[in-house]
C-alpha positions as CSV (number, residue, x, y, z in Angstrom):
1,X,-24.1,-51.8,3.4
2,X,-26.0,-54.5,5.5
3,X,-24.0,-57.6,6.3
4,X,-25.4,-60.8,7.6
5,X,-25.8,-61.2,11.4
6,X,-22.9,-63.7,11.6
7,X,-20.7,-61.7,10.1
8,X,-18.7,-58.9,12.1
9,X,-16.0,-56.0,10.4
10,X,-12.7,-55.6,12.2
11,X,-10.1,-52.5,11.7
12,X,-6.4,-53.7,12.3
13,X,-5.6,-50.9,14.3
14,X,-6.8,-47.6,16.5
15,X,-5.2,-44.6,18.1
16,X,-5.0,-44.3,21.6
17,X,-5.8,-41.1,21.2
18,X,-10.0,-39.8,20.8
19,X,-11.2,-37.8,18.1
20,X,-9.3,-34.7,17.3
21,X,-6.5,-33.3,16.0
22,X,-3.9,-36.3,15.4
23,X,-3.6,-37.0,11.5
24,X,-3.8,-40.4,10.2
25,X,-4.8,-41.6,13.2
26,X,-8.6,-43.2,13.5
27,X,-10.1,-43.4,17.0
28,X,-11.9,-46.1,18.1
29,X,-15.2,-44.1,18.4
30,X,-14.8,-43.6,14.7
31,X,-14.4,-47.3,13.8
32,X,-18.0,-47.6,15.7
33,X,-19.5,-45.1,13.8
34,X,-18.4,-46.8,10.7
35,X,-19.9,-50.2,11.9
36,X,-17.1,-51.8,13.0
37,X,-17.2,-54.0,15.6
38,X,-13.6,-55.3,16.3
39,X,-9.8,-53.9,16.2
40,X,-7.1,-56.4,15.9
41,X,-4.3,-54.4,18.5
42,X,-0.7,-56.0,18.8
43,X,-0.4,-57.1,16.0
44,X,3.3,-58.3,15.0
45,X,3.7,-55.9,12.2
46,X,3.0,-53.2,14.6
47,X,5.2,-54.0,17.1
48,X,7.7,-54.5,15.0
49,X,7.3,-51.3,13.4
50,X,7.2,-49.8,9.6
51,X,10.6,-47.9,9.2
52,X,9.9,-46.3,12.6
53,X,9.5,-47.2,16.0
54,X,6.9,-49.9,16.7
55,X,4.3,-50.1,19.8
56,X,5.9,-51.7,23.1
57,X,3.7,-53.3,25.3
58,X,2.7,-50.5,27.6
59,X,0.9,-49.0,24.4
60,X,-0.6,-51.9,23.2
61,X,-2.6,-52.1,26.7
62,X,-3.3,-48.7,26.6
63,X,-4.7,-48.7,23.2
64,X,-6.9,-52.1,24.3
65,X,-8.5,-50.3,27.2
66,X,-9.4,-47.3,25.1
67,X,-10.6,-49.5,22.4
68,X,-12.7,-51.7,24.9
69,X,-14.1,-48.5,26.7
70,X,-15.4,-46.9,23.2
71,X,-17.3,-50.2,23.0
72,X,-15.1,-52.4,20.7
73,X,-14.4,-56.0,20.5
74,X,-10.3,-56.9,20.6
75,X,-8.2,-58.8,19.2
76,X,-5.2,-59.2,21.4
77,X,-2.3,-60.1,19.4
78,X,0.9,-61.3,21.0
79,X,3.7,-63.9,20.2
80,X,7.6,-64.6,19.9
81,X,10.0,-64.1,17.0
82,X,11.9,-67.5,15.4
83,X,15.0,-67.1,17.4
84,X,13.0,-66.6,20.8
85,X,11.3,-69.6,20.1
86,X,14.5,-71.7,19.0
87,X,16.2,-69.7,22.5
88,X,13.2,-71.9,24.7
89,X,11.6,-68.5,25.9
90,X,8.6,-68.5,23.8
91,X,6.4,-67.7,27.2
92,X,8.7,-65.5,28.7
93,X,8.2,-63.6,25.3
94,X,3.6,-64.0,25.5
95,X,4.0,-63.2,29.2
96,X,6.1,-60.0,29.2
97,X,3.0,-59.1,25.9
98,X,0.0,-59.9,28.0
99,X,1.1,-58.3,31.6
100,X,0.5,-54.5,31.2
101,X,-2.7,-56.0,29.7
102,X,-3.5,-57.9,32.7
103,X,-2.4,-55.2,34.9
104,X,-5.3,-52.6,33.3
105,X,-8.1,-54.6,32.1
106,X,-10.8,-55.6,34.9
107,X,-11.7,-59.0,34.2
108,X,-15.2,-58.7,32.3
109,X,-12.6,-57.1,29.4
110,X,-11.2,-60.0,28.3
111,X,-12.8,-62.1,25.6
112,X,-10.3,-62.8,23.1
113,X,-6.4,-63.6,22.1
114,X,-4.3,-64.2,19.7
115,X,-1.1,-66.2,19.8
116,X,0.7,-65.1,16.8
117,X,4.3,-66.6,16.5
118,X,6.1,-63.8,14.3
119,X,8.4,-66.5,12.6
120,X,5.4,-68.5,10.8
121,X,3.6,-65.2,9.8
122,X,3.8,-65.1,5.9
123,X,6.9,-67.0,6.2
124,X,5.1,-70.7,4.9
125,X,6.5,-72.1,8.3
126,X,3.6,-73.0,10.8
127,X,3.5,-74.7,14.0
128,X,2.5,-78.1,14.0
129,X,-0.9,-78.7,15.6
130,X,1.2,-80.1,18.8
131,X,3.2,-77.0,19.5
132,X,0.8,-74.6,18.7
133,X,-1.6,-76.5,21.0
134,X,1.1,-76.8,24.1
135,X,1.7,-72.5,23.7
136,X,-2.0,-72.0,23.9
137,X,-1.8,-74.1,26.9
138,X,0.7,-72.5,28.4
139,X,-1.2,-68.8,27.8
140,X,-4.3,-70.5,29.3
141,X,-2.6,-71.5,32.9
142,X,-0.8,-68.1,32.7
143,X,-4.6,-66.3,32.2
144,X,-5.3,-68.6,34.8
145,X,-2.6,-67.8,37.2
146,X,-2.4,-64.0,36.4
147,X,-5.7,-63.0,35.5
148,X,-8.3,-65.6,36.6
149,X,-9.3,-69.5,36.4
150,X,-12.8,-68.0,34.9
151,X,-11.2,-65.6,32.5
152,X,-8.7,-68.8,31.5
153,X,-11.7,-70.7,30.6
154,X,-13.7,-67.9,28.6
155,X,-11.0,-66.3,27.0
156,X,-10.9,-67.7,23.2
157,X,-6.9,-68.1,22.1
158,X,-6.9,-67.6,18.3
159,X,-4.0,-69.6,16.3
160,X,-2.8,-66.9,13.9
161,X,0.8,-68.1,12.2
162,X,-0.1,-69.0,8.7
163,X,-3.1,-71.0,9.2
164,X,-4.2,-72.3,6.0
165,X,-6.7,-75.0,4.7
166,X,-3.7,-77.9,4.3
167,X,-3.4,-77.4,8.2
168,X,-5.9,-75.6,9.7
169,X,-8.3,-79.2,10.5
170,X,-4.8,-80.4,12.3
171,X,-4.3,-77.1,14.3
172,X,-8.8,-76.4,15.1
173,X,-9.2,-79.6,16.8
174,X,-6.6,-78.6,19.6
175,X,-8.1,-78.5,22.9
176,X,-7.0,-74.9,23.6
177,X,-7.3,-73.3,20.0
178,X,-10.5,-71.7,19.9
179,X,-10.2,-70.0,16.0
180,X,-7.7,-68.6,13.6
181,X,-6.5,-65.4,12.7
182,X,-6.5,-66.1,8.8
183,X,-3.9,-63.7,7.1
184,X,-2.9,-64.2,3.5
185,X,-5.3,-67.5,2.9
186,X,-8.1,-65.1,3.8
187,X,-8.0,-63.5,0.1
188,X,-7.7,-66.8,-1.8
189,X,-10.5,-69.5,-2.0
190,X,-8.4,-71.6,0.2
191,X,-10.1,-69.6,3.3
192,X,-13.2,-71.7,3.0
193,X,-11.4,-74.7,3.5
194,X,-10.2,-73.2,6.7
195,X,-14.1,-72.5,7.3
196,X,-14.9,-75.8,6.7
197,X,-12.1,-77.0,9.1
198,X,-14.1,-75.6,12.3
199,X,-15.1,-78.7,14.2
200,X,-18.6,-79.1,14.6
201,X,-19.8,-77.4,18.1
């Protein structure tokens, strides 16, 4: 199958491991070979777990520099649950997510994140534009401080807690929200308003 040159196939997860004997598992040099282009790694739902123990941070690093090293784009997912964000530690909770990251990526790996807040995720609650916007902010200077001022520029911060066409023109004309991680919108026609809502470059 040949798909248009602007359009890119992401897999929501790889192994840490490489090819080989661990079932159920796909490596990342599979996912190539397959024409894939992009993993999304951190997810929520992964951290979280599936009736079984979910993927701590450590892992989530470990799987992004294997997935960068077999030559795959990532998307870094990271964000804080309802009551972290009611407790005021919503970037205690994206800092403690992005510093084993930080700590084994060399600079050139970074190209994209996504701040996920776990309590607007297929819950119908969303950020409004303004808090979403002051988060992103916040991961920015933290990039900045932790990482690099270059990287902090580079790096794009996706928005990805239920973005939807009724909100996502509010939430894309942030200064420091450079896309969306469309989840349940993206299978109805209300994705191409979200489309639509990118501001003109």
């Amino acid at each position: 199958m040949k798909l248009r040159e602007d359009v890119e196939v992401a897999a929501q997860d790889c192994s840490l491991t490489g090819c080989g004997a661990h079932t159920g598992e796909i490596a990342a040099s599979q996912l190539k070979d397959l024409g894939v282009t992009w993993v999304i790694l951190g997810h929520s739902e992964r951290r979280e777990g599936f009736g079984m123990a979910g993927e701590d941070s450590e892992l989530v690093a470990k799987k992004t520099k294997m997935a960068l090293a077999e030559g795959l784009k990532v998307m870094l997912c990271i964000g804080e649950k309802k009551e972290e964000r009611e407790a005021g530690t919503t970037m205690v909770v994206c800092a403690e997510q992005l510093k084993p990251v930080a700590d084994i990526l060399n600079e050139e790996d970074w190209a994209n994140v996504s701040n996920e807040p776990v309590w607007a995720i297929g819950t119908g609650l969303t950020a409004t534009p303004e808090m979403a916007q002051e988060t992103h902010a916040n991961i920015r200077q933290w990039m900045s401080d932790n990482v690099s001022p270059a990287v902090a520029s580079a790096v794009r911060i996706q928005y990805g807690g239920s973005m939807k066409g009724g909100n996502a023109e509010g939430l894309l004309a942030q200064n420091d929200i450079d896309g969306g991680l469309i989840g349940g919108a993206s299978l109805t026609l209300d994705f191409f308003k979200c489309i639509n809502s990118v501001p003109a470059p």
